[in-house]
C-alpha positions in Angstrom: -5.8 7.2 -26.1 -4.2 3.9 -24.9 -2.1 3.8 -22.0 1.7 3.9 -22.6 3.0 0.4 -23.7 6.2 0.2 -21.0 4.3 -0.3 -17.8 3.3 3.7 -16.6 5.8 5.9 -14.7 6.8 5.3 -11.5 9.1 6.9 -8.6 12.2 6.6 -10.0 12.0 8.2 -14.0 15.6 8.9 -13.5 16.8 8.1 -10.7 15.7 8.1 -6.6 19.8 9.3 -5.9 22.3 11.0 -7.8 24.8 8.5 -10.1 27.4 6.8 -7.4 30.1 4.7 -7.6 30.0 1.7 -10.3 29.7 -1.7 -8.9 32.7 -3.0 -8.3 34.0 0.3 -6.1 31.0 -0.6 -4.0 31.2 -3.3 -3.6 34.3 -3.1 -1.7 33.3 0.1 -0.2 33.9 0.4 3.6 30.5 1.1 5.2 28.9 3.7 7.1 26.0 4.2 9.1 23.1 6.1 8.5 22.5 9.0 10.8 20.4 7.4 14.3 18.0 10.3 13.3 17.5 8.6 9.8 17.3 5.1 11.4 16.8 2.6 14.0 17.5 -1.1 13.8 14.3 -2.9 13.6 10.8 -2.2 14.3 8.3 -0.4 12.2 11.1 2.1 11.4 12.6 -0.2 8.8 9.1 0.9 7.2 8.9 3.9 4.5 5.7 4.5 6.7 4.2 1.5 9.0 3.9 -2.2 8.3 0.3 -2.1 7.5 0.7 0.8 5.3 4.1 -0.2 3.6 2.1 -3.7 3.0 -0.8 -2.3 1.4 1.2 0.1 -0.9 5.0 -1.0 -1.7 5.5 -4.6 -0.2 2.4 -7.1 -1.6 1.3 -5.1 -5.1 3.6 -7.1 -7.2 2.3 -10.5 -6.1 -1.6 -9.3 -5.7 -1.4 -7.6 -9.1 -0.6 -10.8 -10.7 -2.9 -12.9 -8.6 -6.0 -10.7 -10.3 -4.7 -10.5 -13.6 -4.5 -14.4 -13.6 -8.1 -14.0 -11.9 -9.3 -11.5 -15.0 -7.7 -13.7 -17.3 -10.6 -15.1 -20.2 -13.4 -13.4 -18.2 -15.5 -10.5 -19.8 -14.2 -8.1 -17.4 -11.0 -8.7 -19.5 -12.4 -10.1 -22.9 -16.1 -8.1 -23.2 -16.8 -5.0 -24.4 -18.2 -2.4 -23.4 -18.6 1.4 -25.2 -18.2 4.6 -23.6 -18.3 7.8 -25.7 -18.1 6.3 -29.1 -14.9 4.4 -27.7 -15.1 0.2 -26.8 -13.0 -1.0 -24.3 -12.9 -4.2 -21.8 -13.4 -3.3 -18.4 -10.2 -4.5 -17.7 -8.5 -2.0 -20.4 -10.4 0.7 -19.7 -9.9 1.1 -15.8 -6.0 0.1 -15.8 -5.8 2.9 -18.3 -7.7 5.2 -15.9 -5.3 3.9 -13.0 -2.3 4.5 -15.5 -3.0 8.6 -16.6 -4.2 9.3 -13.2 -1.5 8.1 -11.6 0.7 10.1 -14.3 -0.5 13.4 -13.3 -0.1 12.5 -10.1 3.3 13.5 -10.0 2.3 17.7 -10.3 1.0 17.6 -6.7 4.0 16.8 -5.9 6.3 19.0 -8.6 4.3 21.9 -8.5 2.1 21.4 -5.3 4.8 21.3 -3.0 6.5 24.9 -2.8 9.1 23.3 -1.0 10.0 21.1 -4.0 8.8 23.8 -7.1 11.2 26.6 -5.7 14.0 24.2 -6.4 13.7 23.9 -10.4 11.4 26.6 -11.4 12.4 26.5 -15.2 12.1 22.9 -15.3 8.4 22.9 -14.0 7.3 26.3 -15.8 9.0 26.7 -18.7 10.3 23.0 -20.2 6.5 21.8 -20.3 5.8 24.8 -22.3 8.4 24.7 -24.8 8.0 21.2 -25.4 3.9 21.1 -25.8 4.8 24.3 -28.2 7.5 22.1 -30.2 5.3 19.2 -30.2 2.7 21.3 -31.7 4.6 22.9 -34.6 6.3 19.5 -35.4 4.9 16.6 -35.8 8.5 14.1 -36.2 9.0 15.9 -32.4 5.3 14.4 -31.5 6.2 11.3 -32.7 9.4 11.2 -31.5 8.4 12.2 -27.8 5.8 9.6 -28.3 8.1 6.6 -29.0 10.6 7.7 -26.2 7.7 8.0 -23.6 7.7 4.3 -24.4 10.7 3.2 -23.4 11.8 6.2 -20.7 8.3 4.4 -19.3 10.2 1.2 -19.4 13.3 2.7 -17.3 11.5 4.9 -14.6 9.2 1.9 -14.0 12.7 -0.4 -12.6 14.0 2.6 -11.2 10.7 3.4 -9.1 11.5 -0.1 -7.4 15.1 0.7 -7.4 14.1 3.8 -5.0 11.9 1.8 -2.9 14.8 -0.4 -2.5 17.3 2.3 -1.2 14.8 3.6 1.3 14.5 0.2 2.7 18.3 0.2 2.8 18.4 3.3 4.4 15.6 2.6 6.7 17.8 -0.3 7.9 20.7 1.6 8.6 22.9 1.1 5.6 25.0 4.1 3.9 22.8 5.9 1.4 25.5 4.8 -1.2 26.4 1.0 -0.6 25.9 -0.7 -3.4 23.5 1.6 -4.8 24.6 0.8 -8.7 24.3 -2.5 -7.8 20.8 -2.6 -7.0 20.3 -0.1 -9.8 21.4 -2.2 -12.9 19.3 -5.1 -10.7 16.3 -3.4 -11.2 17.2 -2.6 -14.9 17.8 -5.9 -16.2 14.5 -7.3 -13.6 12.3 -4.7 -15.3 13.7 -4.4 -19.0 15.0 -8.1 -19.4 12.1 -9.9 -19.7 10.4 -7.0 -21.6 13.3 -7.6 -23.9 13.6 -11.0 -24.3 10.0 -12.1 -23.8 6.8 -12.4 -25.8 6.1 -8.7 -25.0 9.3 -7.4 -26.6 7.0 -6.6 -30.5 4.2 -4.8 -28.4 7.0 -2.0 -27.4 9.0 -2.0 -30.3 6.2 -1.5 -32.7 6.0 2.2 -31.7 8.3 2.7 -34.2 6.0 2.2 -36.5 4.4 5.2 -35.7 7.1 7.0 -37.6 5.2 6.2 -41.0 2.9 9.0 -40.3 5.8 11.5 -41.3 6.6 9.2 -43.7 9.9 8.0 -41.7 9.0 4.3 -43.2 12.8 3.7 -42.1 12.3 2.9 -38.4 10.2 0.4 -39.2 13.3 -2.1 -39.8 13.3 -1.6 -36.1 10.5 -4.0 -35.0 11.7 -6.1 -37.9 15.2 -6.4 -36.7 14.1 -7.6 -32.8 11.5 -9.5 -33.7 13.9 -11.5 -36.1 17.0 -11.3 -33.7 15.1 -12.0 -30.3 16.6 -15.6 -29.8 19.8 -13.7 -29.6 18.6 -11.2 -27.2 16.9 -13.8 -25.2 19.5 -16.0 -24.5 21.9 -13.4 -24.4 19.8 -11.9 -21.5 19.5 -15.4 -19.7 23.2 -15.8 -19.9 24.3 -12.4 -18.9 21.6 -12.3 -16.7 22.4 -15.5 -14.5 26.3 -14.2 -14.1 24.6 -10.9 -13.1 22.7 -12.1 -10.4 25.9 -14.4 -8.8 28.0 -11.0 -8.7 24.9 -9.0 -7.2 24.8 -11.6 -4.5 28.2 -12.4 -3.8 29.0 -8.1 -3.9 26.3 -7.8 -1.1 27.5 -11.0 0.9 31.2 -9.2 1.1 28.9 -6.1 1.7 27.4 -7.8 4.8 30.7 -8.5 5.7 31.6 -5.1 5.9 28.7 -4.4 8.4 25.6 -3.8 5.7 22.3 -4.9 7.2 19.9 -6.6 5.5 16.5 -5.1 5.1 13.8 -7.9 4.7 11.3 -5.6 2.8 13.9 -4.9 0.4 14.8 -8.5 -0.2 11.4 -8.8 -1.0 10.4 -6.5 -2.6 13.2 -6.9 -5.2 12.3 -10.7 -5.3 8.5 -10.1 -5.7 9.0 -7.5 -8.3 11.5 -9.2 -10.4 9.5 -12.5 -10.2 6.2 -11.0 -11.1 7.8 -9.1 -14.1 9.9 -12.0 -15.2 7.1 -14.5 -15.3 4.4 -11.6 -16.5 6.4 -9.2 -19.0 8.7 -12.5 -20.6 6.0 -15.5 -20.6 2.7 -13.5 -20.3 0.6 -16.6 -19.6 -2.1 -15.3 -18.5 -2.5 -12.3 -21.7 -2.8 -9.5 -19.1 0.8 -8.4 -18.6 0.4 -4.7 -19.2 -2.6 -4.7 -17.1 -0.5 -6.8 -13.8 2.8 -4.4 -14.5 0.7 -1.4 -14.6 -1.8 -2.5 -11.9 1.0 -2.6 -8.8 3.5 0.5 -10.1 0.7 2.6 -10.3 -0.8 1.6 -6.6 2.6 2.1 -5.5 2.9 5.9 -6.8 -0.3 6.8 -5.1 0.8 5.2 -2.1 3.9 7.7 -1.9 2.4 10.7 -3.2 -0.2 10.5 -0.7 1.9 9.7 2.1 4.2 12.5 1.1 1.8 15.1 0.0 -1.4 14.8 2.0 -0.1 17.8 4.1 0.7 19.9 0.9 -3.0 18.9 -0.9 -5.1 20.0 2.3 -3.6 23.6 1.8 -3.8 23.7 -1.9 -7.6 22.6 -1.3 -7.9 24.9 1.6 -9.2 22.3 3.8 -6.6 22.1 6.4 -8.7 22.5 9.7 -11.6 21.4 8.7 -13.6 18.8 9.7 -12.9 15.3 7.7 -10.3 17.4 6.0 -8.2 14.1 5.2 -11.0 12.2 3.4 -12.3 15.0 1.3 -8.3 15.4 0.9 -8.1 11.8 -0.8 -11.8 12.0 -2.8 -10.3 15.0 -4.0 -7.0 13.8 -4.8 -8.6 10.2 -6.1 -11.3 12.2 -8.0 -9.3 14.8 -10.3 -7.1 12.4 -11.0 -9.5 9.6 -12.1 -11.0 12.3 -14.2 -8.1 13.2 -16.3 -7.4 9.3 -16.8 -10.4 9.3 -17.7 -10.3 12.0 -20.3 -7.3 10.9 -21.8 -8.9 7.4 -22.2 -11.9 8.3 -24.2 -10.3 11.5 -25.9 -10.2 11.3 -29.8 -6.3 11.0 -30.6 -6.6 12.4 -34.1 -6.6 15.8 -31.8 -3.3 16.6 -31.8 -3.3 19.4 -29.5 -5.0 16.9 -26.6 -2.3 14.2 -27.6 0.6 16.4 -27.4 -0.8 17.5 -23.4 -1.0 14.0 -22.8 2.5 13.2 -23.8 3.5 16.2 -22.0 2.3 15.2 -18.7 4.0 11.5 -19.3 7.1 12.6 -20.2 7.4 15.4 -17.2 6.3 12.7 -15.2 9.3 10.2 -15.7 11.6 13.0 -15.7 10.9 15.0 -12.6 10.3 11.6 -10.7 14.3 11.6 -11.3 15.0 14.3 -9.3 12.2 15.4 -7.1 12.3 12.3 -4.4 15.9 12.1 -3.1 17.0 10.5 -0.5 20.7 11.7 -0.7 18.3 15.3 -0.7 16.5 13.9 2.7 13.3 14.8 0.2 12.0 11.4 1.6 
């Protein structure tokens, strides 16, 4: 099965935080302090977990993702072929869409291998997967359907997983959980989604609506018609909207600073490394590997939180806690079961519907309990 066209789940399906404020009320917010518990100025504590860590995980992935897809670019890792299974892939597409599955069901060691976090929503982690692999099953518009929204709800979460980097960061520095919060979450919307809509990569999304011919839905594919015709309109539209976008995001946070908001360096740059790297990679695509780059860093980043966060919680659901090495057999575990379902998914036959509809399943839980099962305003991170 190929991996999901919007760039692979992410921390932030939904959202990191509950919906605030709009813009302009926080922009003029007075500001508090976060708890001296929560944070200290300075110092590795403005780190999610330590500088080296936070480096390796969060902070460089956008700009080292696109320095090896621009290295992969025209080589046979990227353009050769190779077949495994009865399936031919490049190297390149073959272990990004490995990294992108495995990264996907990542997200149950957290939802359901945390028993702090699965006695919170039981129905949502029991009985919504059930109902909707069952509905998927009986009906194949909902299969489609789920299919072409995994798309695009991929698209969202993947901004909003930087968006709830960027509100740790804040917090980390000391800033109130809620100062400008929709600010930095319709940021890391149009950084994300922008360039996907107004670039060269817009068609390869839209065209899931094709899909829709199988149930002989041959309407939706005006869809793909109607951007690919119109997309001078969204582009500039996008640039124009954009640019007035980013003057009031930065003048809103210099009153902000004003007011007594801190800056948090990793922040700055993480949201100026991510939104360079997607605008050059999803809107240009220079270098033909933008689903491999986007994919490459968000996915690197979701193992770096869930196994910062749930180490603890996967050494008692192996049954390993006390032994000796217990942390690396911990991670081969962790890395290995993973790797094997991406891998599974990737050479699976997708004319097996039952296998398709658990795939979509997993994607789809994926970006939505990411929404609600790493809050900050929760203290879940």
């Amino acid at each position: 099965m190929p991996a999901t066209a919007g760039g692979a789940a992410g921390l932030g399906a939904g959202e990191l935080l509950a919906p605030g404020a709009d813009a302009a009320q926080e922009a003029g917010r007075s500001l508090g302090r976060a708890p001296a518990s929560e944070s200290k100025e300075g110092g590795s504590s403005r780190y999610i977990v330590s500088p080296r860590y936070d480096l390796t995980f969060f902070l460089l992935p956008p700009a080292l993702a696109l320095i090896v897809g621009a290295a992969i670019s025209g080589t046979t890792f990227s353009d050769g072929e190779v077949e495994l299974l009865g399936e031919e892939f490049s190297w390149a597409s073959l272990l990004i869409g490995v990294f992108i599955h495995a990264h996907l069901v990542a997200v149950f060691f957290r939802s359901h291998g945390d028993p702090q976090i699965r006695r919170l929503y039981p129905a949502r982690f029991l009985a919504v997967p059930v109902v909707l692999y069952a509905a998927m099953l009986a009906s194949p518009w909902v299969l489609i359907s789920v299919s072409v929204l995994a798309t695009f709800w991929d698209v969202y979460h993947s901004g909003m997983q930087t968006f709830g980097f960027a509100r740790i960061y804040d917090m980390k520095a000391g800033n109130d959980r809620d100062a400008g919060r929709r600010l930095d979450q319709l940021l890391n919307q149009l950084l994300y989604a922008g360039p996907i809509l107004g670039g060269v990569t817009m068609i390869d999304h839209f065209e899931d609506f094709e899909e829709f011919e199988e149930v002989g839905a041959t309407m939706f594919n005006a869809v793909p018609a109607f951007m690919e015709g119109n997309q001078a309109w969204f582009t500039w539209s996008l640039v124009a909207l954009g640019t007035a976008f980013l003057g009031y995001y930065v003048l809103a946070y210099a009153r902000l600073q004003r007011q007594g908001y801190r800056v948090s360096m990793q922040k700055t740059w993480l949201l100026a490394s991510t939104g360079a790297c997607s605008i050059y990679t999803w809107g240009f695509n220079s270098f033909g590997e933008a689903f491999f780059i986007m994919n490459l860093f968000h996915a690197l980043q979701y193992f770096g939180i869930v196994w910062w966060s749930e180490k603890g919680n996967m050494a008692r659901l192996f049954r390993l806690q006390g032994r000796r090495l217990a942390q690396p057999m911990t991670l081969a575990l962790f890395v290995g079961l993973t790797a094997a379902y991406g891998l599974g998914v990737q050479v699976m036959d997708t004319s097996l519907t039952a296998l398709w509809a658990l795939t979509l399943v997993v994607s789809v839980m994926h970006f939505w309990y990411d929404g609600f099962i790493w809050s900050v305003r929760r203290q879940q991170v």
